[in-house]
N, C-alpha and C positions, 0 to 999 in steps of 0.2 A: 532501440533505446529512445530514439527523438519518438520517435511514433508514441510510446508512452508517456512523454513528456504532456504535450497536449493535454489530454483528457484530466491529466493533475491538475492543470492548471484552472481549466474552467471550473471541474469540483470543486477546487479551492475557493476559484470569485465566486462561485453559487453561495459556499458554506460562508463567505467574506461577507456577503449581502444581506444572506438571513442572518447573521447575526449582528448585524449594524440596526435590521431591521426591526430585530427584537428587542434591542436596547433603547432605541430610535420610539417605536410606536408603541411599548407597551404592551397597556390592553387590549389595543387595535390590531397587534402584530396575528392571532388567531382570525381574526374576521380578515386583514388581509391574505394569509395562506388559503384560507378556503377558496375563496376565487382566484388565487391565483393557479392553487390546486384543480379548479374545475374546468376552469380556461385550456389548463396543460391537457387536460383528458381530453377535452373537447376539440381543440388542437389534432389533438393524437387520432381522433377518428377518422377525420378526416382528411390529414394529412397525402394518404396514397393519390388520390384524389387531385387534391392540388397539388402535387408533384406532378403528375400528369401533365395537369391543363399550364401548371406556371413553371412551366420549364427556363424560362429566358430570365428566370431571376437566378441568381447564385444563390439564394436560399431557399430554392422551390417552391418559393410561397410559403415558408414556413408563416411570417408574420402573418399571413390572411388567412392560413387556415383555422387559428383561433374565431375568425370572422363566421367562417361558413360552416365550421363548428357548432357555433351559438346560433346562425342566423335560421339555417335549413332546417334543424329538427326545429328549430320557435314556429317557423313559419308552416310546416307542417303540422303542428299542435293549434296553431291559429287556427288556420282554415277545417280542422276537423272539429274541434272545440263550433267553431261557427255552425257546422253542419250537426252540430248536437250526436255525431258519435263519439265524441272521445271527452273527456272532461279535462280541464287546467288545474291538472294536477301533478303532483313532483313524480307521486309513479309511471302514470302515463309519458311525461315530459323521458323519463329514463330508459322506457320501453322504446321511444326514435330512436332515443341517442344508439341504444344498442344495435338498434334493427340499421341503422346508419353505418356502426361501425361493423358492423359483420358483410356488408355491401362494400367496405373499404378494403377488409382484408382478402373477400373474394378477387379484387383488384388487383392487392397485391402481389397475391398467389398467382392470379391469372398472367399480371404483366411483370413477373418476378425480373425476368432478363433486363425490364427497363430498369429497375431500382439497383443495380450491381452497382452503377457508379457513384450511390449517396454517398459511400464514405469522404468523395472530393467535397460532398458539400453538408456536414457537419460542423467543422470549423464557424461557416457561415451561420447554419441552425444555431450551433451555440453561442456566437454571439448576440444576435436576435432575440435567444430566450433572456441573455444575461441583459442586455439594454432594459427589456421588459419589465424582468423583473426588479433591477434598480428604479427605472424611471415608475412601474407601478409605486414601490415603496415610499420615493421621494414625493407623489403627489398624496400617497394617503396621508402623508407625516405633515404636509402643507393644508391640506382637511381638515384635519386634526384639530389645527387651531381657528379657525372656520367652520364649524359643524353643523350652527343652525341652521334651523329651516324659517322664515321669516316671512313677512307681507310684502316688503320692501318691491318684488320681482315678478317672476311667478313659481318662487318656491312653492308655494300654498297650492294651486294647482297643480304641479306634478307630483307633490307626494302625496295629494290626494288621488291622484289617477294611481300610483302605484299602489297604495294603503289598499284604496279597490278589489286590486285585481290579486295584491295577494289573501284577498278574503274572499275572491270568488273563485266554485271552479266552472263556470259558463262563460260564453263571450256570446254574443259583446255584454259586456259588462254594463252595470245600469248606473248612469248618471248619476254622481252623487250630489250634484247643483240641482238637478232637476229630476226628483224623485216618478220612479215608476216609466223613466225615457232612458233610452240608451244613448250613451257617447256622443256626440254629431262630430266629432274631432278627428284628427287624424294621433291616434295614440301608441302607435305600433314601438317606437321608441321605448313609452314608459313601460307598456308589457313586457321587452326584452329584458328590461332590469328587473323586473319580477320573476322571469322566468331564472334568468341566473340567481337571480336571491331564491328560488325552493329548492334549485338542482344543487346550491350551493351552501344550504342551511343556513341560510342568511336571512333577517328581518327587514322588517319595511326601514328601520332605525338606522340602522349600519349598510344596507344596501344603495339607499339612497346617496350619502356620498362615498362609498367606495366606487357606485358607478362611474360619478365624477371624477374620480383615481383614476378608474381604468381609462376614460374617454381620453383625459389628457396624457396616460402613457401612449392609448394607442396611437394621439394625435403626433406623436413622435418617432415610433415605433416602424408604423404602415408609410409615413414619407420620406423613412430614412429608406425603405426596401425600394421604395420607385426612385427617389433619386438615384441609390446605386447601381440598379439595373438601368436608368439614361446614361448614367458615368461609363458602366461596360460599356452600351454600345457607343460611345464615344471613343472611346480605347478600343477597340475592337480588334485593330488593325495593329498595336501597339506592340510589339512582344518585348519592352522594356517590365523589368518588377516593377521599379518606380511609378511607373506608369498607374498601376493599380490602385496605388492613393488619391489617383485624381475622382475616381467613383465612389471614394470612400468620403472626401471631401462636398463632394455635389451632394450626396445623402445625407451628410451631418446636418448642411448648409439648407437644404430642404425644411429638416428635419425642425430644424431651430428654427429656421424662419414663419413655421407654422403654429408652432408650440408656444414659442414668446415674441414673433414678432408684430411690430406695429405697421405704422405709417409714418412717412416722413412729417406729421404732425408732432410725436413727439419729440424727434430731432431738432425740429426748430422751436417750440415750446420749452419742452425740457432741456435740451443739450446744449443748443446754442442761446435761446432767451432765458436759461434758467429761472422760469417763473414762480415765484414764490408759492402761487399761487395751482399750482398744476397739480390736477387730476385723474388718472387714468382715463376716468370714465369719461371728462370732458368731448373725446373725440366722438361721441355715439350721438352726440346733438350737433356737431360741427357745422351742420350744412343745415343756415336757419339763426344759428347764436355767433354774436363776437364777428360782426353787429348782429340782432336782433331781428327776423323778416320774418315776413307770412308764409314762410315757406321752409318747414321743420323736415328735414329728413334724419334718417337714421343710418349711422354708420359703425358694424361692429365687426370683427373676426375671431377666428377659436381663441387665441392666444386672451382676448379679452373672456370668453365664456368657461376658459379654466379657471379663472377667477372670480367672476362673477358668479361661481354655483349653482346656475341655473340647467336642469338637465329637459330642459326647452327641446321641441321638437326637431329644429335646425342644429343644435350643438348634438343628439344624440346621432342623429342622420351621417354626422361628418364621417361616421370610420366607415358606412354603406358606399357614401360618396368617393371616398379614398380605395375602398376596394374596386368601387367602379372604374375610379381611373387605372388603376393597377392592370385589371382583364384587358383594358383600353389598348394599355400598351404592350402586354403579351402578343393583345392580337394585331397591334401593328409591328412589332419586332417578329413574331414567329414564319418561319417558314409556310411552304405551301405545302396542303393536306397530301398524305399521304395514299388515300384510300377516298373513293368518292363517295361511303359511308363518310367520313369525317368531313367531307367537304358540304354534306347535305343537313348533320347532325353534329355542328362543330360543338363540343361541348362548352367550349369558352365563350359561343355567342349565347347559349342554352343559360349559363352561369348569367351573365350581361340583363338576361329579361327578367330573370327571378333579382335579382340585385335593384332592377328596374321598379319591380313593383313592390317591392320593402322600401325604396325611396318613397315611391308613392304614397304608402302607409302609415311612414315614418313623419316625411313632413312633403305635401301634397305639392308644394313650390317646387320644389326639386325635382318630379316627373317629365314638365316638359321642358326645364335645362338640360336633365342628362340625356332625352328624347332626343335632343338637337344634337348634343354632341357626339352622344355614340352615332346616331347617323352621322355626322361628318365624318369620324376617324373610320368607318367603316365601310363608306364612300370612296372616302380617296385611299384606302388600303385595298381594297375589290380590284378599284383602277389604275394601282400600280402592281398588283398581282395579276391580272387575266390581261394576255392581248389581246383578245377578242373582243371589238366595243359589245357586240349581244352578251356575251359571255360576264362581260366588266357589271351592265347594267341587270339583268336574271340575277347574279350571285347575289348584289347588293340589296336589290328588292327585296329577295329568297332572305337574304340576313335579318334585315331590318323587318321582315313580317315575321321571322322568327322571336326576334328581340320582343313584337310587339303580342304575340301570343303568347310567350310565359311569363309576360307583367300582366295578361289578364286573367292569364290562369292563377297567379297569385295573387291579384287585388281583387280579382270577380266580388267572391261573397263581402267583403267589407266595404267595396268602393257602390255595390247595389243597393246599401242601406246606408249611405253619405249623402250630405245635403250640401251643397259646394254654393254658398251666398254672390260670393263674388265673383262674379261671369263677365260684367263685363268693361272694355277696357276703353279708358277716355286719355285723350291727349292733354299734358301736362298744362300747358300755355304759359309755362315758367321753366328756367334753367336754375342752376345750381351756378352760383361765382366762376367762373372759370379756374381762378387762381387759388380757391377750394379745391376744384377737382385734380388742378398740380398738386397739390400740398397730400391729399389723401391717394392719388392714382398713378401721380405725374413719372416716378421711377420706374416702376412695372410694366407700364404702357410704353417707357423709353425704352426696355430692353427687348419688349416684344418687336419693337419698330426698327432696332439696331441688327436683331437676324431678320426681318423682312429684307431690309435693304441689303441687309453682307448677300442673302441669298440672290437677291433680285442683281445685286454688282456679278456678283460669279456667273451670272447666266449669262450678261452681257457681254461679258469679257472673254469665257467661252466661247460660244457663239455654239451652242452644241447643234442648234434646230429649233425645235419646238418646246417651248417650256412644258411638256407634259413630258418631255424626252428629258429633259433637266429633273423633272418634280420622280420621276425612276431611277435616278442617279445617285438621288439625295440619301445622306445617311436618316433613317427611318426616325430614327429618334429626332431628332430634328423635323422632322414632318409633324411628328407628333407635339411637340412642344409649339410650335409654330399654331397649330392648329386649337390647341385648347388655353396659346396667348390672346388671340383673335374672339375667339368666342368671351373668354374673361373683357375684354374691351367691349366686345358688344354690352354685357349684363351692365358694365358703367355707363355707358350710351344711353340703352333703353329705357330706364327711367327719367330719365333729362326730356323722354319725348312720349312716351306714354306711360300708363299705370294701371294695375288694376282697382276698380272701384270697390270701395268694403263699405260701412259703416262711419268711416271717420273723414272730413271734410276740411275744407278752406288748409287753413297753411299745415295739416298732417294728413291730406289724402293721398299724396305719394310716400309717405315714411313708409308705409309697410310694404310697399313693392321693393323701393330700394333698400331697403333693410334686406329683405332675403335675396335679391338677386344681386348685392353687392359682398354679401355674405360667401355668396359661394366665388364671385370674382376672388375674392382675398385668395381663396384657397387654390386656383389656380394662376395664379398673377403669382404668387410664391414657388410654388413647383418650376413655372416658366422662367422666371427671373434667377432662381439661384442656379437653375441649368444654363440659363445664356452668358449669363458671371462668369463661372467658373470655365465653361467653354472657352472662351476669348482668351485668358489667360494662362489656360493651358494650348491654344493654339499657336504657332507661328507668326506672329503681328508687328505691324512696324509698334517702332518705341513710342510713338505719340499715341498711337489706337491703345498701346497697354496702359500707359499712364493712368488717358478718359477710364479706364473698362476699372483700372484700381479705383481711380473716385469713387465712381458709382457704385464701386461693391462694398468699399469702405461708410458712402452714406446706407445705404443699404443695412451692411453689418450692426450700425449704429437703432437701426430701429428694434434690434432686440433689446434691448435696453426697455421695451416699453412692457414684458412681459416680467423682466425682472422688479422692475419699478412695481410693477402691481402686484407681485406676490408680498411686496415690502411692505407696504402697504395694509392688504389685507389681511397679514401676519402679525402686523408690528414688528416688522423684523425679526421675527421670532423670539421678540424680548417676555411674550407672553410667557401663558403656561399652555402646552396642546393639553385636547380633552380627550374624554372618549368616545368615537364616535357614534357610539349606539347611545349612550345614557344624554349624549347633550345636542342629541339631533333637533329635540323637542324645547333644549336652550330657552331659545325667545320665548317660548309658549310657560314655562317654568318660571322664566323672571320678569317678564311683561306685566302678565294674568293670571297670578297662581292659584287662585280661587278657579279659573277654570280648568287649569293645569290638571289641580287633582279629581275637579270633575269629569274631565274628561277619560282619567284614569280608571276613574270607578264603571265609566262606561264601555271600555273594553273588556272590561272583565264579569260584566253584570246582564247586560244589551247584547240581544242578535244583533249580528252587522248587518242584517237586511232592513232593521226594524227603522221605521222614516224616523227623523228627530228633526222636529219645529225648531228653527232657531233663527236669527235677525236677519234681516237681507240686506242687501248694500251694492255700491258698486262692485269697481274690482280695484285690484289692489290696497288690499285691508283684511282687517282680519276678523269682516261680522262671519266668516264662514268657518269660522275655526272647527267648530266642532265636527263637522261633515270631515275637516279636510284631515283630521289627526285621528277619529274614529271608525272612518272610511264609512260610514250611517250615510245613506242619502237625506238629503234634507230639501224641503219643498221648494227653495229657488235661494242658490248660490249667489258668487259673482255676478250680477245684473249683467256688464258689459260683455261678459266673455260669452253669457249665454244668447243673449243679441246677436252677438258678430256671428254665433255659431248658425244659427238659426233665423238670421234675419230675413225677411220678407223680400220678393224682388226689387221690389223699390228703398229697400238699405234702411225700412224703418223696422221699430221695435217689434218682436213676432207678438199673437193675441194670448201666446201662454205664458208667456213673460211677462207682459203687462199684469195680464190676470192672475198670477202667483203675487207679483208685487205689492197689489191692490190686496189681494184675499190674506196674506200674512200680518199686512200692518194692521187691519182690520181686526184679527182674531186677537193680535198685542193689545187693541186700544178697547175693543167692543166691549159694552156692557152685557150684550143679546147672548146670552148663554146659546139659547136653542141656533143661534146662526153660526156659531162657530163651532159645534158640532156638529153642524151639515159638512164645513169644509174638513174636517178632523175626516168623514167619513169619507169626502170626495176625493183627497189627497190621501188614504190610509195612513193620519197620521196614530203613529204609538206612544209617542213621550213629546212632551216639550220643554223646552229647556228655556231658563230663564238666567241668563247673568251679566255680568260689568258692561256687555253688549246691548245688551235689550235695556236694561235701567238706562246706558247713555243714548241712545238713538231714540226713544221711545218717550216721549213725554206725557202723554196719558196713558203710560203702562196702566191696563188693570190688574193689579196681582191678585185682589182677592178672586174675580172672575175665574181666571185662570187655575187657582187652586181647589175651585170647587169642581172643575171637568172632569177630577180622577184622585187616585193617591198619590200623595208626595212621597218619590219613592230617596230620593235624596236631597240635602238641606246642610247645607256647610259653608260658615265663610271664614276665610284664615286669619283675618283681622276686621279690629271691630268698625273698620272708615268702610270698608267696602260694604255692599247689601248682600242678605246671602244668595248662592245658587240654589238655583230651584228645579230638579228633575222631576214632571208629574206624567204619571203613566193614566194613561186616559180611557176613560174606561167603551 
């Protein structure tokens, strides 16, 4: 009878969920089942799989196998797509997935005797799904009321990379800033979300923020699974029930502190100085404003890019990043191979180099972070598994040259045709406030420094011999935390004393280094921290050590607040009305420029999408490139800066096609010279040029009659009589 208990129960919170869901999201409630629906299959394929290799989690990995679901067949359609045998298409993408899951069930079959004991871990699976599925719903419903896509960030380029790619079936896909070029970007991110938007009958409209759903369930989801599986091996030893809540605690605590937590910034801004005047965003300039210096860095974490809307290269990366550390820690928790087939062909180091080179793909900063650290954990887990020093250093070599062979098996074809501007690396000659980098680092750095030292006191007091005889003794999880606290402290270090050199100079030339290596600190300064918390007070400790260890968990706890505060914010408390996310994706574009709105309308459904469309150029951030970026039409030169940084010259100035598209557009806007501006029509293949609120304001000798003598005017509409009309001429 209890045995059937159970399984009522979770059908019940399933059928609880979707129907809050339904009520909750509306018209969105269809477009979120779909992916939630394609997730679960995709999951499902792969699951034998990852039960295997993620054995040391009590949920088998169910939460990552959604990951390597989605990641493996994409990444295989990538690289075949590159090689021009296969096309990006929903068929072919279906034709992996299958040919994956019939590899999973040969698995299964094969290794049936291992799978007898899932039923202990169901319980676990089903809460995992049910999380997922709650925490998916609750981010679509906060979407919901947030749906555009805007100038504002870099909305405007990534729904232009994805608009792209689901209107092409080749790769690499052709530039749509820079007609007739391919990519120079690392855009492996925006493809994933395309790829789930065709397996999932999903549009570029509704895809774009459901991804955004998904990122922040999973950014909840994947560090509730790793904090749980630190909490076991914490409890390991434990055979109390009570006990077991301490794991569930350490994962919630993870979990949340990833999802909505901040910095001790907002604590003292908003908690304690309750300023009138506070911001979310304020903290992303911190280092540089309040006071004002030549020296502008950038400080952001996921909890901010849940809100922020941005499905940026770094915010898509995070759940690659989060499955990284997960194998991380399998493979410093797992025992020793069984067979010295597995010890040659570990599949989990095999997973680690493919995970390695979708980082790569994904967002390029990220490769030689998680380079560094999967060698460390891999390192010191070689050297506390083999006694043999020959044996310690072969294994680890043997690892790490494997790790480094299936990141080039997987990045080879797209990292051969990348152009990498920024190479190379200058000393800062400037620091960050000291009492800045407390305010934003000061608590995380403290907890990492409280188990250095507990560790470093017990070796003392022991006296076991040799600290490598101590660093064997140590409960593994601790090793492990320990070791990706330390590396998070380096990434806050390393920009304080060098940078890499880009495009941008005097007081923003280190923003963009500490921007992404402080980015991924967050995300392990949180894992470390809510493990060492929770540790401590679930230990044995005199009453003054528990007191400190409450403070700090209690200032700590306080910085979720900063994740709450900003959905408040960008909701309005929910006092709004939610939208639909497919019809008001294009929101801002609809009530901005609706003259271009509906132009643009007529040209998805009139215009090849390969066909060039002339339109105004500009920096970046704005919206001269509207048309490209909502048509997915390449257009002769986008974003000015973005296509610089991408493409810049070794000496960090403007590339000569850049300049020369800049020059040649304005030129055919202003020219009176007919016959010269059907040279460039020819040299650029352009097909249409589009004229509207963009080009009449940036353009002050627009020539329109010019212009309309090149070809037929194939469209001519303006929705009120203050604005001038748009003008679509197909040239002949």
């Amino acid at each position: 009878m209890k045995k059937a208990i159970k399984p009522i129960i979770f059908v019940s919170l399933f059928l609880i969920i979707l129907a809050i869901g339904g009520i909750l999201l509306k018209e969105n409630f269809i477009y979120m089942i779909k992916y939630w629906g394609a997730l679960l299959i995709l999951g499902l394929t792969t699951f034998p799989m990852t039960y295997l290799i993620m054995n040391k989690f009590d949920d088998k990995g169910w939460a990552f196998s959604k990951i390597f679901g989605l990641a493996i067949p994409a990444v295989i359609l990538w690289n075949l797509s590159y090689l021009k045998i296969l096309k990006f298409t929903q068929i072919n993408a279906y034709i992996i997935i299958g040919i994956i899951a019939i590899i999973n069930i040969i698995i299964l079959i094969a290794k049936r005797e291992k799978f007898k004991g899932i039923k202990q871990n169901l319980s676990n699976i089903a809460v995992i799904e049910l999380m997922f599925l709650l925490l998916f719903t609750v981010w679509v419903y906060i979407r919901s009321f947030v749906p555009a896509i805007n100038d504002s960030t870099e909305h405007f380029m990534n729904y232009g990379f994805i608009n792209k790619l689901m209107n092409s079936e080749s790769l690499p896909i052709e530039d749509i800033w820079l007609s007739g070029n391919t990519i120079n970007y690392y855009y492996f991110g925006q493809y994933i979300a395309a790829f789930l938007s065709k397996i999932s009958f999903t549009g570029v409209q509704e895809t774009y923020n459901l991804m955004l759903a998904l990122l922040a369930a999973f950014l909840f989801v994947l560090p509730y699974s790793i904090g749980k599986s630190l909490g076991n091996s914490l409890i390991k030893d434990n055979t109390k029930k009570s006990a077991k809540i301490v794991s569930v605690i350490i994962g919630l605590v993870v979990a949340l502190s990833i999802t909505l937590g901040g910095t001790v910034y907002y604590t003292i801004h908003k908690v304690i100085l309750k300023e009138f005047n506070y911001f979310y965003a304020d903290v992303y300039n911190y280092i540089g404003h309040n006071p004002d210096t030549n020296d502008i860095g950038i400080t952001i974490f996921p909890s901010y890019m849940n809100i922020e809307g941005d499905l940026h290269a770094h915010h898509v990366d995070t759940m690659f990043v989060l499955t990284t550390l997960a194998l991380l820690l399998q493979y410093m928790l797992s025992d020793d191979e069984k067979s010295k087939l597995h010890k040659f062909l570990n599949p989990n180091i095999l997973l680690l180099g493919i995970m390695l080179g979708i980082q790569t793909m994904t967002n390029f900063w990220d490769f030689p972070i998680y380079l560094v650290i999967i060698t460390a954990v891999i390192t010191v887990k070689n050297f506390i598994k083999y006694k043999n020093v020959k044996q310690k250093i072969l294994m680890t070599l043997l690892n790490i040259a494997q790790v480094g062979l299936f990141q080039i098996l997987t990045t080879f074809l797209f990292t051969s045709q990348l152009y990498i501007s920024a190479t190379q690396v200058h000393f800062t000659g400037i620091m960050s406030p000291f009492y800045k980098l407390l305010v934003l680092w000061g608590l995380p750095t403290l907890c990492i420094l409280i188990e250095i030292c507990a560790q470093l006191y017990k070796f003392f007091k022991e006296k076991k011999g040799s600290i490598f005889k101590f660093i064997n003794e140590m409960n593994l999880a601790d090793i492990y935390i320990i070791i990706i606290g330390v590396c998070a402290i380096g990434l806050i270090i390393l920009p304080e004393i060098i940078y890499l050199k880009d495009i941008y100079s005097d007081e923003y030339k280190r923003a963009n280094t500490m921007f992404k290596l402080t980015f991924n600190a967050s995300t392990l300064f949180n894992i470390s921290a809510s493990y060492i918390l929770i540790k401590y007070l679930y230990k044995d400790i005199k009453v003054w050590n528990r007191i400190i260890v409450c403070i700090i968990l209690f200032v700590f706890l306080t910085t979720f607040g900063y994740g709450i505060n900003a959905i408040n914010y960008a909701t309005d408390s929910f006092k709004g009305t939610s939208y639909d996310i497919k019809a008001n994706a294009e929101q801002y574009l609809a009530e901005q420029m609706p003259d271009d709105y509906e132009a643009i309308q007529w040209i998805k459904q009139n215009i090849d999408r390969n066909a060039v469309i002339l339109e105004c150029t500009g920096g970046s951030y704005n919206n001269n490139s509207r048309v490209s970026v909502f048509t997915a039409n390449p257009t002769v030169l986008g974003w000015h800066g973005h296509e610089w940084i991408w493409r810049a010259k070794p000496d960090y100035s403007v590339p000569d096609i850049v300049s020369e598209r800049w020059n040649t557009i304005y030129n055919m806007y202003q020219s009176t010279n007919k016959e010269l501006i059907e040279k460039c029509i020819k040299r650029y293949n352009i097909s249409y040029i589009y004229i509207g609120n963009v080009e009449y304001k940036n353009l002050e000798n627009l020539n329109l009659d010019t212009l309309l003598s090149l070809g037929e005017v194939v469209y001519e509409k303006s929705k009120d009589y203050k604005s001038s009309p748009v003008y679509i001429i197909k040239v002949q």
